[in-house]
N, C-alpha and C positions, 0 to 999 in steps of 0.2 A: 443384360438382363439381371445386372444384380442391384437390390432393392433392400431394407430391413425388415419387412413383413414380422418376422421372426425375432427382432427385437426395438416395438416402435417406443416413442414417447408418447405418452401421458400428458395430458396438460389442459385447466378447463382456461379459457381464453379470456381477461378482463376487455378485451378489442379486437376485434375480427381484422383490423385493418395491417397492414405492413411484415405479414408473415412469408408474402412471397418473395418479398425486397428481402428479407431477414435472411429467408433460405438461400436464395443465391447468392449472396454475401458471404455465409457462413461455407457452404459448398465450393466456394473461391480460393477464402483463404485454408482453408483445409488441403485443399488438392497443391496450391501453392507448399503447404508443407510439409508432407506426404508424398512418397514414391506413389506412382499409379499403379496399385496390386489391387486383387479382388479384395484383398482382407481389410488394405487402408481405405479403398472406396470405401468399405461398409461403415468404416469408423467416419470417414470424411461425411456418409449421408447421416449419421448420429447427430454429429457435429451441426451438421445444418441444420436437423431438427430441431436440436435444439437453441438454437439461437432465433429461430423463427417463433418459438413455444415462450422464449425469456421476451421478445420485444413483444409480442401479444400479452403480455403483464402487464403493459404502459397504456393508461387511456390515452386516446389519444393520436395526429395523425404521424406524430412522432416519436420514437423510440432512440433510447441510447445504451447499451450492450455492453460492457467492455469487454477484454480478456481478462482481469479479475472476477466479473461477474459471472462470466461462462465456468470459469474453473472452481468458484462457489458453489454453481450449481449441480457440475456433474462430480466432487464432492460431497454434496448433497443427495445424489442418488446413487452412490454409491454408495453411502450410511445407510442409505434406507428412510433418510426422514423427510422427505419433500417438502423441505424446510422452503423452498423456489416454489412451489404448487407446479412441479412434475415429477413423472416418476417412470419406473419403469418395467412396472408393474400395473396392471388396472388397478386404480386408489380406490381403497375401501371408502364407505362413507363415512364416518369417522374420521380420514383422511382429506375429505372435501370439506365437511363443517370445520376445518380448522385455518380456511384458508382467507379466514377473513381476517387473521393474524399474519399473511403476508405480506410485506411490505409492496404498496401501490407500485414503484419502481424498484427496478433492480438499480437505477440508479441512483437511488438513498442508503445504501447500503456502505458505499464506500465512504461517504464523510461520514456516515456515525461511525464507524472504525480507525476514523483520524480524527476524531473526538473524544475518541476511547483512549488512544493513544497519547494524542495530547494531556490527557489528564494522567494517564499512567509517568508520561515526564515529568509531570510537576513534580509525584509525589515522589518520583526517583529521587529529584534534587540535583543530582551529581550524574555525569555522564563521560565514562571512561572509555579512551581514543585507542585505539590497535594502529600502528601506521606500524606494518611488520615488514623486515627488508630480509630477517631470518627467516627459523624454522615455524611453519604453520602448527605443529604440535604443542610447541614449548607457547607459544599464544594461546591456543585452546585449551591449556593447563590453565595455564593467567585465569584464564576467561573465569573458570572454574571456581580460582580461591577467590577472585573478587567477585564472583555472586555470595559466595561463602562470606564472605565479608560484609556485603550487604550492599552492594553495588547493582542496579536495579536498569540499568539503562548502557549501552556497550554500543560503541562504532569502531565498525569495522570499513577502513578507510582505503578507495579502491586502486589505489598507485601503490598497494603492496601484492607484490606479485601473487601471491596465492591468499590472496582475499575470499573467493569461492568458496575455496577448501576451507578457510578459517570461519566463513561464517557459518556453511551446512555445519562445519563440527561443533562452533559454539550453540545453535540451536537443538543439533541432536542430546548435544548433553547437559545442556539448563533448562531450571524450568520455565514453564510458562509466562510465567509473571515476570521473566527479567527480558526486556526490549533488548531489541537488536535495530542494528540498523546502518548503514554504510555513509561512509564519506568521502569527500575531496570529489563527487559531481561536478563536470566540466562541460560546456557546450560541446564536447566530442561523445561522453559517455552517458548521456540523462538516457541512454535504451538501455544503461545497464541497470536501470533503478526497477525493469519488468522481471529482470532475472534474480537482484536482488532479494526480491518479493516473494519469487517462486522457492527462494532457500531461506525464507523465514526473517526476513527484513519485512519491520515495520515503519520504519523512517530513513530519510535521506536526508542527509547536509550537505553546502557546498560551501567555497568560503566565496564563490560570486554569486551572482543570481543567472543561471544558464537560461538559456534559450529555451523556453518551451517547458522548463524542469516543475515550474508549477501545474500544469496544468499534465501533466507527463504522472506525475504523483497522484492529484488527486484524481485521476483515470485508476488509477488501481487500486484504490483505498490506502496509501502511504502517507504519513504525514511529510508534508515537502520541508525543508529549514533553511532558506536562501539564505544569504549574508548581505548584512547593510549597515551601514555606521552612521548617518545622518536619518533626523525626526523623517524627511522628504523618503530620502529612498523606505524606511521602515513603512510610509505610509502607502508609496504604491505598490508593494507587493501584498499588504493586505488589502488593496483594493481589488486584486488578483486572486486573493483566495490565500493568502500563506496566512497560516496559524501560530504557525511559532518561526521566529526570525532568530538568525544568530548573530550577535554585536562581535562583527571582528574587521578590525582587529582589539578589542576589548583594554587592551593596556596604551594604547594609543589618548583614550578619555578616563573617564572612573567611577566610579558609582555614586559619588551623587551627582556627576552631571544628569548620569543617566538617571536617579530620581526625580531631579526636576523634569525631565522631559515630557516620563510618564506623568508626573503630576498635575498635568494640560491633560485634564477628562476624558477627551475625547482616544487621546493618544492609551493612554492609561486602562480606559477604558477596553478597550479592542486589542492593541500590541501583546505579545506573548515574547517576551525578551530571552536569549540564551548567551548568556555573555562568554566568548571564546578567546584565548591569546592571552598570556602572561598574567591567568589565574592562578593563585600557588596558596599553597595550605595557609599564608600568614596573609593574603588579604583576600579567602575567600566567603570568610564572615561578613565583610565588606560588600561585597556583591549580593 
């Protein structure tokens, strides 16, 4: 007999359709990650709510959810601003006339945030590598003077043993504006890019192109940075959805090979180049 009566959700519906699919889905993997107690039931029937309440956002006989978007959202109502159009509390009207400023899906949310991100690289320029085999402190110090310094973009790369600790501490103690994001992604770790995320990673690199890792990223609003050295391989990962690619091994060719490449419009056009590997302060004017 136990049920949320006592604390439901809120939510006016864009689609009546796929709320039952939604709930039971959500009530699944909840109770999958949840001890069975009276108190995580209650949280596992939330959980369903709302996921039933976010796929009812999507016109339509389809719906796509992730676990970024779920965690957007019950972030969202626990600010109090039913930035999702749920809540949990009865929404004032004032709260319903604003909901025509929500986005149609919860699934456009995560490419404008790897839009956002992507643009925030550019303007960084420069992107400084953590490969730490030391002390995780003495890195989060690093981390520290080179924001100080003006260093706008930071990977924290995951074959160092306390990569974790490095990155929650780099994000605890920088601000906002300086990206984070991890690397050395391998077809064994692209499930570390959801954890990543959850400790304030907004992008992932890998130096191959792993299994699944594009589409693994842009599920959570990451920007994904596969690696590729030929015009061919660059083109079919952004056929796939990558935004920004990483040229490595980058000292392997040189920059203007790689101008002329881009200079084929089309390439140029759409590629988002990041050039990796035996860049060094005397030819990165060059690049």
């Amino acid at each position: 007999d136990i049920q949320c009566k006592s604390a439901p959700i809120y939510h006016v519906p864009k689609d009546e359709c796929g709320g039952g699919s939604a709930w039971a889905a959500g009530i699944i993997i909840a109770l999958q990650d949840e001890p069975q107690q009276s108190q995580q039931l209650i949280k596992a029937l939330r959980h369903a709510d709302l996921v039933a309440a976010l796929c009812q956002n999507t016109e339509g006989d389809f719906s796509h959810v992730t676990v970024a978007d779920l965690r957007a959202a019950e972030a969202s109502i626990a600010a109090g601003t039913g930035e999702w159009g749920v809540w949990e509390t009865k929404p004032h009207h004032s709260q319903l006339s604003q909901l025509s400023h929500v986005p149609k899906s919860p699934k456009s949310l995560p490419s404008t945030s790897i839009e956002v991100t992507l643009e925030k690289m550019k303007k960084a320029s420069l992107l400084a590598i953590f490969r730490v085999k030391g002390s995780a402190q003495v890195a989060i110090d690093r981390g520290v003077e080179l924001a100080q310094m003006g260093v706008k973009a930071m990977e924290v790369t995951i074959d160092s043993p306390d990569w974790k600790e490095i990155l929650s501490g780099l994000r605890e103690r920088l601000d906002s504006d300086v990206l984070l994001g991890i690397g050395t992604v391998m077809d064994d770790t692209v499930s570390e890019v959801a954890v990543a995320q959850s400790l304030g990673a907004s992008f992932a690199l890998s130096p191959i192109d792993p299994i699944g890792f594009i589409d693994v990223c842009k599920s959570l609003g990451v920007l994904a940075v596969p690696s590729a050295f030929t015009s061919n391989e660059c083109w079919s990962m952004h056929r796939r959805g990558a935004r920004l690619i990483k040229l490595f091994h980058a000292g392997l060719t040189s920059p203007m090979i790689l101008k002329h490449m881009l200079d084929i419009k089309p390439l140029g056009d759409h590629l988002n180049i990041l050039p990796s590997g035996s860049v060094s302060p005397k030819n990165a004017s060059g690049w």
